[in-house]
N, C-alpha and C positions, 0 to 999 in steps of 0.2 A: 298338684302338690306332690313335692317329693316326699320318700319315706322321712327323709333326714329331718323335713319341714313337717312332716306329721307327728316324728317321736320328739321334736320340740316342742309341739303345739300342747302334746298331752303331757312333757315335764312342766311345763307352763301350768296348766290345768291343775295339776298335781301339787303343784307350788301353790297356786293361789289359792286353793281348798284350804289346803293344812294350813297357811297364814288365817284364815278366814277362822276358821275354829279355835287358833288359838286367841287371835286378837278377842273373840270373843265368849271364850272359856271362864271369862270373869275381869278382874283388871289389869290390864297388861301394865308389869313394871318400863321405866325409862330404858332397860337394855333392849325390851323385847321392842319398844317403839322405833332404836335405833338401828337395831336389828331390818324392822320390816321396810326402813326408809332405804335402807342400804340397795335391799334387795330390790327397790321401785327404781330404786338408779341405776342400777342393773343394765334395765333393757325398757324400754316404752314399753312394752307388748305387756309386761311383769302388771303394771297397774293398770290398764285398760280392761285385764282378764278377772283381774280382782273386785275390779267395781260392777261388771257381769254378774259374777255370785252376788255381790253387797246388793244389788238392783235386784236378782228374782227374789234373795228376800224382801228387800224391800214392799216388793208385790203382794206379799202376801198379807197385806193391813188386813183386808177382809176377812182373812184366815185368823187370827190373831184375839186372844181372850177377850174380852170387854175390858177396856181401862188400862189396858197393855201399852208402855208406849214404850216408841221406838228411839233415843236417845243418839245422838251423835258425838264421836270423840274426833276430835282435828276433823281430818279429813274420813274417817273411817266410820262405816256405818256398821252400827253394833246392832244388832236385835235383839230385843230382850220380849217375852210372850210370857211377863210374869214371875212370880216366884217358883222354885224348884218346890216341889211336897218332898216331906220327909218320907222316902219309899224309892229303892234301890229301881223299881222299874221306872219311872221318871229322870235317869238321870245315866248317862253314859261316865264309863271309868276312863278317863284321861285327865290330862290338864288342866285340875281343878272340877273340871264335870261342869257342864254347861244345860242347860232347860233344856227339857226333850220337846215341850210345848212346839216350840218353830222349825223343828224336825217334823214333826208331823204333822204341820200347816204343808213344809214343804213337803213329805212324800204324795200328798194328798195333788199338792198340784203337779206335781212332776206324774203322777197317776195319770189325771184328765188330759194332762196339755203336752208328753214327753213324745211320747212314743204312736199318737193316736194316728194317723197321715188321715187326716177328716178328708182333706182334698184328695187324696189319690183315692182311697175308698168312695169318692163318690163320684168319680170317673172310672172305677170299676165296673166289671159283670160279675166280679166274685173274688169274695177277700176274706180273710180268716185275721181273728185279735193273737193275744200272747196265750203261747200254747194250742192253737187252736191250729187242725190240719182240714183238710177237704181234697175230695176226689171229685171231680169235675169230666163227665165226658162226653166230648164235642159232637157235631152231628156226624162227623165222619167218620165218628168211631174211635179218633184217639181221646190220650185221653193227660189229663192234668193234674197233677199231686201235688197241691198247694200246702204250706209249709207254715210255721208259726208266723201271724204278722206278716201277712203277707198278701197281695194284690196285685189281680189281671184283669187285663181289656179283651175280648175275642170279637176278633175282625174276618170274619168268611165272607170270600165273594167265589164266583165262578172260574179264575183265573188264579188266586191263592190263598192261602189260611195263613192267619196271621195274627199272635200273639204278642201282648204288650205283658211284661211282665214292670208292673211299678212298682212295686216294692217287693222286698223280701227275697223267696227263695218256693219254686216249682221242679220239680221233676216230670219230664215228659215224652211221653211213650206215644210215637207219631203210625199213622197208619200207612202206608204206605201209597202213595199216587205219583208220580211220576211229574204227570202232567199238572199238578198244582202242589209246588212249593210248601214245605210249612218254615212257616221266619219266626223266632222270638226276638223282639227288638228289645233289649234294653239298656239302658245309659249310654243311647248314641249309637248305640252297635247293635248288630243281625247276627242271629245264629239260626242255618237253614239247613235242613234235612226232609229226606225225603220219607225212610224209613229207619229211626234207630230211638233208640231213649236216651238220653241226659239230663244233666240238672244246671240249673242258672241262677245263681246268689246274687244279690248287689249288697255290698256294705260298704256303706258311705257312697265315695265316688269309681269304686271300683266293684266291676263285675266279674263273678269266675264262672266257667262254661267245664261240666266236667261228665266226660259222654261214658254212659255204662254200657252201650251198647252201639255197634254200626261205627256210621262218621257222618260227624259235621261240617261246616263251613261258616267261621268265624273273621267276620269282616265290620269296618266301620256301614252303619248305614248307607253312609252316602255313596261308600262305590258296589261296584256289581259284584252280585252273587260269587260268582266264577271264581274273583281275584280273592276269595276270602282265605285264611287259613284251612288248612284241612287238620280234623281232631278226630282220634280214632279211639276204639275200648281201652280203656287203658289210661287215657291222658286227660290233661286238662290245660286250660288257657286260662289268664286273666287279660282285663285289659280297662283303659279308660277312655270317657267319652271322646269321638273324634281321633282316638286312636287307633293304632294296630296293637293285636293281638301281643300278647308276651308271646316268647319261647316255650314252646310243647313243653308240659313236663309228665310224668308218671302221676298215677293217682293207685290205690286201691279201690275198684267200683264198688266194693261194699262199703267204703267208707262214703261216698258220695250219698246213699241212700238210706245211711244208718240211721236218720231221724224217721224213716217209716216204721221201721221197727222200735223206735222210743229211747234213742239211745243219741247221746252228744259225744263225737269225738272231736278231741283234741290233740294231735300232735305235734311237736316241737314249739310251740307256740309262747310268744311272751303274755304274764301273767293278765294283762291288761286286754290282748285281745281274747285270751281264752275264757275271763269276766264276761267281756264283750258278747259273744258266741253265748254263754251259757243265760247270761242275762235277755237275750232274745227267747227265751224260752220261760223265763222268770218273772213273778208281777212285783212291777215296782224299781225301784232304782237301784245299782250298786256302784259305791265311792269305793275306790282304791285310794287310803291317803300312805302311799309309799312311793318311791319311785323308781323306775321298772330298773336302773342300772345296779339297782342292790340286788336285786330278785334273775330268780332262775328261770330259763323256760320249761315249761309242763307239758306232759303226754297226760291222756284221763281219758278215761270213758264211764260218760258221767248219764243215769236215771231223765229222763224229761220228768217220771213221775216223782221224784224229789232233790230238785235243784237245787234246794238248799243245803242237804247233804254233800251236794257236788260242792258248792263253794265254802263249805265248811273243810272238804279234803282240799281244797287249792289254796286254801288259806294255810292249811295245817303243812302242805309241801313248804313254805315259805317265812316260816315261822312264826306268821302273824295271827292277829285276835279278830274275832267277828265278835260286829256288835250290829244288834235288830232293832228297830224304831219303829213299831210295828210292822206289818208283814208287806209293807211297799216299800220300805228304808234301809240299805243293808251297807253297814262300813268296816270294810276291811283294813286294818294296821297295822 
């Protein structure tokens, strides 16, 4: 996926959200109906994304008050979890104010079913939830700094050491052997050193390699060691599955490892993946309903120990309002 098809995928996202709340904000007049048909003819992709949202609520029957039902207008699936209480925490400030009730059916499942990778945690040897770090060290003495949300495999044999990082983000501080190889495989790709530290992220379908120490060798899996990139202090790579390595770039090594020390940075970053980033460290969900071409990119250096503070300052860079739906639900506009 290219970027150009990624930062379409999440105006799309962004679009189909903010439609989603308003259609059911209460009852949409005939302009807003002609309105959202306009925008279905659009693009195919516009309604397919739409009915995604309309579906996970739909899911949430089980979630849902006793005697709550769930009503359908045209084609658009409205939720409703009851009457509003008269009481300012029940009820979000926008358009009209809609039931917090299905809000917090939905944080609750986005909680259990978002972010858990049940599968990859139990093809692990050692994995850490949200916010949660660990230090791990191997027989040989190095050693592994696992990161929020995050999961590994450790593979020793007598001929090489070899690290599966499946999820997340480790830093790793290699002992030194010559004669046995240390590899981190992941998303298709090897990064092999013999003696130095770095760190290796994957978000989504891309992985970044960024060395604080020594040099690596960044190669697809499938070819040899030899023909990999070479990454020294200082730099860093990205790359995707079956691909070759991006072009070297500069890093700061202390920003590489700034989350040992309890700290999230952000550089140059649009506001969406800097949410992104801060939300791997944060329980619960957070909606952006804006969309990124109004908005600025942000620098921060943002608390692990109160991430909410942080996106309360990244909201406040961009002039928008945070609104909490208990402490798993957080919507920025």
């Amino acid at each position: 996926m290219t970027r150009s098809t990624a930062q379409m995928d999440t105006r799309i996202d962004d679009e189909a959200q903010d439609w989603f709340l308003r259609l059911t904000s209460g009852n949409p007049d005939e302009v807003d109906l002609q309105a959202f048909t306009a925008w279905c003819d659009e693009d195919p992709r516009h309604l397919a994304v739409y009915r995604e949202i309309a579906t996970l609520w739909g899911d949430l029957e089980a979630l849902r008050p006793k005697g709550a039902e769930v009503p359908v207008v045209d084609t658009i699936v409205r939720p409703d979890f009851g009457q509003p209480r008269r009481r300012r925490s029940w009820s979000l400030l926008g358009r009209g104010g809609f039931v917090v009730g299905g809000l917090i059916a939905a944080s609750l499942l986005l909680l259990f079913t978002g972010t858990t990778g049940l599968v990859q945690r139990l093809q692990s040897d050692y994995a850490t939830g949200t916010g949660q770090q660990q230090t791990v060290t191997l027989s040989d003495g190095s050693r592994v700094y696992l990161n929020t949300d995050s999961a590994v495999a450790i593979d020793y044999s007598d001929a090489v050491r070899q690290v599966r990082l499946l999820r997340g983000e480790a830093l790793f501080e290699v002992q030194k052997n010559p004669a046995r190889p240390f590899d981190v495989l992941a998303l298709g790709g090897r990064v092999t050193a013999v003696g130095t530290a770095f760190a290796v992220k994957t978000v989504g379908e891309v992985a970044r390699v960024a060395v604080t120490e020594g040099v690596v060798r960044v190669a697809p899996a499938s070819q040899d060691r030899a023909a990999g990139t070479l990454v020294t202090i200082g730099q860093s790579v990205t790359y995707r599955s079956g691909e070759a390595p991006s072009d070297v770039l500069g890093l700061d090594p202390a920003d590489a490892s700034a989350w040992q020390r309890g700290q999230i940075v952000i550089r140059n970053q649009s506001l969406t993946d800097a949410l992104a980033e801060v939300g791997r460290y944060h329980p619960g969900k957070i909606i952006l309903m804006a969309g990124d071409k109004k908005l600025q990119p942000v620098t921060a250096r943002i608390s692990m120990k109160d991430t909410a503070a942080g996106i309360d300052t990244l909201a406040a860079t961009q002039g928008l309002s945070v609104m909490r739906v208990t402490d798993y639900l957080t919507v920025l506009r």
